[in-house]
N, C-alpha and C positions, 0 to 999 in steps of 0.2 A: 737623384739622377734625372729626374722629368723635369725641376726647375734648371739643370745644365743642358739639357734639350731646348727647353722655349729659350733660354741665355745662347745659344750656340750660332744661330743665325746673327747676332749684330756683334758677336764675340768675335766671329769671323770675317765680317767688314771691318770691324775696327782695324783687327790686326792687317789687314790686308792694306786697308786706302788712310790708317793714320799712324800703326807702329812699323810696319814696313818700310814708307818714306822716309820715316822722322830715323829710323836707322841707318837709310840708303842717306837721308845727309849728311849725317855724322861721318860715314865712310867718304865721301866725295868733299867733305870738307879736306881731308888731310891730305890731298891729291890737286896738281894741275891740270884741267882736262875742261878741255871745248866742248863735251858730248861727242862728240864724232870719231876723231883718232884714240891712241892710246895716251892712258891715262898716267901721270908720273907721279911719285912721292914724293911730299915737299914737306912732311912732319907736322909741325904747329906753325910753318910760313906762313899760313895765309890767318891763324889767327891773331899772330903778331903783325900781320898786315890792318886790322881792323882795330886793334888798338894802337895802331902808328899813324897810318893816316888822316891825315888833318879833313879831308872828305865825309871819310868814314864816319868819324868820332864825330862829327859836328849832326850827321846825321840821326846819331843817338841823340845828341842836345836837343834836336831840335823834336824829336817824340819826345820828350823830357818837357821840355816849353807846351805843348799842345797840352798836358795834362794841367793847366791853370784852365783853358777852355772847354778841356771836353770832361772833364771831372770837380775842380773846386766851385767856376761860377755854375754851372748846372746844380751842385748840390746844396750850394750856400742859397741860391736864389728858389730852388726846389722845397726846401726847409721853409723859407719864409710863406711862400705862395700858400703853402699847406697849412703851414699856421692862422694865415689869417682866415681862409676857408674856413677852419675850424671854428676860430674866435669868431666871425662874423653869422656864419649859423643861418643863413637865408635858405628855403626852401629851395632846392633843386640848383644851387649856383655849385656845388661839390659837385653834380652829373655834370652840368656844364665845362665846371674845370675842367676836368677832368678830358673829357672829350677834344676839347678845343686844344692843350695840351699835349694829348697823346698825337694829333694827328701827325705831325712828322715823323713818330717813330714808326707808320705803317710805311712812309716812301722810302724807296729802296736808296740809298745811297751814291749810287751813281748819277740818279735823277735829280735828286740835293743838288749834286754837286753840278750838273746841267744848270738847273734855274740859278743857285748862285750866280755861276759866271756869265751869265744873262747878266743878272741886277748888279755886280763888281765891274763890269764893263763901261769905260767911257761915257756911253750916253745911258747908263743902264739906269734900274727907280732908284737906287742910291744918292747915285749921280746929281738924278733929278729930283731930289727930296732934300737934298741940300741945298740946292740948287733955290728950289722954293722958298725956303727960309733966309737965303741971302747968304750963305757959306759956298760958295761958289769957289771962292779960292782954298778951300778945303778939299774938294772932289780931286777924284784921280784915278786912274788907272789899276784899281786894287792890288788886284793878283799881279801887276806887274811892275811896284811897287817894290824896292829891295829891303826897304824898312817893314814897308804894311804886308806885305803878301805871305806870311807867315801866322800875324795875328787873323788874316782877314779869311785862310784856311780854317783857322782854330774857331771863330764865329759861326762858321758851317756845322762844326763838329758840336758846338754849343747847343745852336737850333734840333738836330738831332738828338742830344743827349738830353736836354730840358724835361723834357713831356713825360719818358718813361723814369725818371729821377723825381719828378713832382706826382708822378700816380704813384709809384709806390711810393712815397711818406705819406701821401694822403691817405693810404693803406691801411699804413702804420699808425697814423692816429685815431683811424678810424678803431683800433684793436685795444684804444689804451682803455682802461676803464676810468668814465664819465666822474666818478666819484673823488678822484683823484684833484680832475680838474675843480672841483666842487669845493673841497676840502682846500685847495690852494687859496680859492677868489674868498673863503669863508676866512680863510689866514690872514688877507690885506693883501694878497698880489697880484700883481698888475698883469699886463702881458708880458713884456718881458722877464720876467720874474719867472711867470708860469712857465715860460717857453725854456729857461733855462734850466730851470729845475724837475718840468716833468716831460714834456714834450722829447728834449733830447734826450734825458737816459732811455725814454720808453721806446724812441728809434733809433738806439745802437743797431740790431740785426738790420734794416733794410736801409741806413747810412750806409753798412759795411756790403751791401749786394750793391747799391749805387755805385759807390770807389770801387769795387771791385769790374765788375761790368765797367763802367768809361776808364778806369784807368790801360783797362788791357785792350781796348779800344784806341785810345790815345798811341800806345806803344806801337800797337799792331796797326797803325792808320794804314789804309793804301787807294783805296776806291777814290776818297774825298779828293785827294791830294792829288794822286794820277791822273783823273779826268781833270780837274781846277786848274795844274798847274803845271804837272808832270816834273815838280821838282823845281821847276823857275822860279822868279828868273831867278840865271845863274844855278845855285845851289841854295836856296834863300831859305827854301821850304822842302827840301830831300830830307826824306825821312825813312828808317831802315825797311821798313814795306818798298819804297819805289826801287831802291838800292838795290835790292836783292832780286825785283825782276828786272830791270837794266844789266844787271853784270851778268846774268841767267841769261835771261833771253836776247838781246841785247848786244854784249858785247861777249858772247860766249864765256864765260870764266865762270864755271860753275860750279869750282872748291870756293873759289873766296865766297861766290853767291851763295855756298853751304855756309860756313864758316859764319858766315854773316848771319844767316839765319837763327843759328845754332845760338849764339852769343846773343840775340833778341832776345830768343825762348829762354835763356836763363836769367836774361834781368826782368824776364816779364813775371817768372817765380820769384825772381830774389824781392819783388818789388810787394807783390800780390802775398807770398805766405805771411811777413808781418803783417801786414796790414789785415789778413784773417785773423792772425788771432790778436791783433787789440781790439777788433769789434768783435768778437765771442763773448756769447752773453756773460754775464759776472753771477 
C-alpha cells in the first residue's frame, strides 16, 4: 500500500492529462462536431474519410518519407561516426564528439526550425555556400520548393536526430568488452570486418532506442514542419501532426481531427512494436 501511495500522485496525472484525452478522442472521433454546437453521430465516417482521401493519405506518406531523414541517415551515419571514434582511439576526441554532436539535441525544436528557415531562404548561408562554390544555378528557395521542401524539412529533423543517435552508440561501444575487439584484430580483421561482426551485434539495444525514439519522432513530426512550412507549399510537406491541428483548430472539424489522430497513434504502435522486438537482445 505505501508504494501505491508514492504511485498515486503521477497515477493520477496520467489518468487525468493522458488517458482522459486520448479517450475523449476516441469518443469525438465518431461524431461531427465544431466544439461549440451539438455534436452528431456519423459511425466510422470520418475514419473512412481518412483512408479515402487523397489529402489525408498522402499526409501519412509523407511522415512515412521523413523516417529515411529523421531515423535511417541519423542511424547509418551515427554508427559510423562511433566506429571510427572507437577505431581511432585519440585522447579526448570521444568528449569532443560527443559534445559537439549532442549540441542540437539541447535546442528546442521550434528554434531549429527558426534558424533553418533563415539559411533555406533565398539569400540565406545555403544559398550563399553554393553560391561560393560556383553552384549558383542550383540554389533556391528550399522550403518553397514543391520538389525539395519536403526533403529540405526531413534535413532539419536529420540535424536534430544526429547527435543524440551518435552519443548513444558511442555508449554502446563504449560497454562492449575491449577483448573482443582484441581477439577480432588478433584473427586478421580489418575494420569493417570488425565493425560487422562485433560492433553491430553488441549495439542491437541502443540501435533499437535510436529507431525507436526518431521513428516515432518522424511520425509524430509537428513543430519542425509547422513553424518551416506549415504544410506548404501546397500540400508538399503536410504531415498528420499539422493535419490534425488545422482541421482542430482551424477549420473546426474535430471528429475527423480525432479520427486522424487516433489512426496516427495506431501506426505509430503498428510500426514501433515489431520493430521492439527484432532489436530484443537474443
Amino acid at each position: 500500500m505505501v508504494g501505491w501511495l508514492f504511485a498515486l500522485p503521477a497515477a493520477v496525472l496520467y489518468v487525468l492529462f493522458v488517458l482522459r484525452p486520448l479517450l475523449a478522442s476516441v469518443q469525438y472521433s465518431f461524431y461531427d462536431w465544431d466544439g461549440i454546437t451539438a455534436a452528431t453521430p456519423v459511425g466510422l465516417a470520418n475514419y473512412r474519410r481518412v483512408f479515402t482521401d487523397p489529402e489525408l493519405l498522402s499526409s501519412i506518406g509523407h511522415a512515412f518519407f521523413l523516417i529515411i531523414f529523421f531515423t535511417i541517415i541519423p542511424v547509418v551515419v551515427g554508427l559510423v561516426v562511433a566506429a571510427l571514434v572507437q577505431e581511432i582511439k585519440i585522447r579526448g576526441l570521444g568528449t569532443l564528439a560527443r559534445t559537439l554532436l549532442f549540441l542540437p539535441q539541447i535546442i528546442p525544436g521550434a528554434a531549429a526550425a527558426v534558424a533553418w528557415l533563415w539559411m533555406y531562404s533565398s539569400e540565406g548561408a545555403i544559398n550563399q555556400a553554393l553560391s561560393a562554390v560556383g553552384l549558383s544555378s542550383v540554389a533556391r528557395a528550399w522550403l518553397g520548393d514543391f520538389t525539395w521542401a519536403l526533403p529540405a524539412v526531413g534535413i532539419i529533423g536529420t540535424w536534430l536526430s544526429m547527435g543524440l543517435c551518435t552519443v548513444l552508440l558511442m555508449s554502446g561501444i563504449g560497454k562492449i568488452d575491449a577483448s573482443i575487439y582484441e581477439a577480432a584484430r588478433l584473427d586478421g580483421a580489418g575494420f569493417l570486418r570488425t565493425f560487422t561482426t562485433v560492433t553491430l551485434p553488441g549495439l542491437r539495444q541502443e540501435i533499437g532506442v535510436c529507431v525507436t525514439i526518431t521513428v516515432i519522432a518522424a511520425l509524430a513530426s509537428f513543430d519542425i514542419v509547422f513553424l518551416a512550412t506549415q504544410g506548404g507549399p501546397g500540400t508538399q510537406t503536410m504531415v498528420p501532426g499539422v493535419m490534425v491541428y488545422q482541421l482542430g483548430f482551424t477549420e473546426s472539424r474535430l471528429g475527423l481531427a480525432s479520427a486522424l489522430a487516433i489512426v496516427l497513434s495506431l501506426l505509430v504502435l503498428a510500426v514501433i512494436l515489431p520493430l521492439q522486438r527484432l532489436f530484443r537482445e537474443r
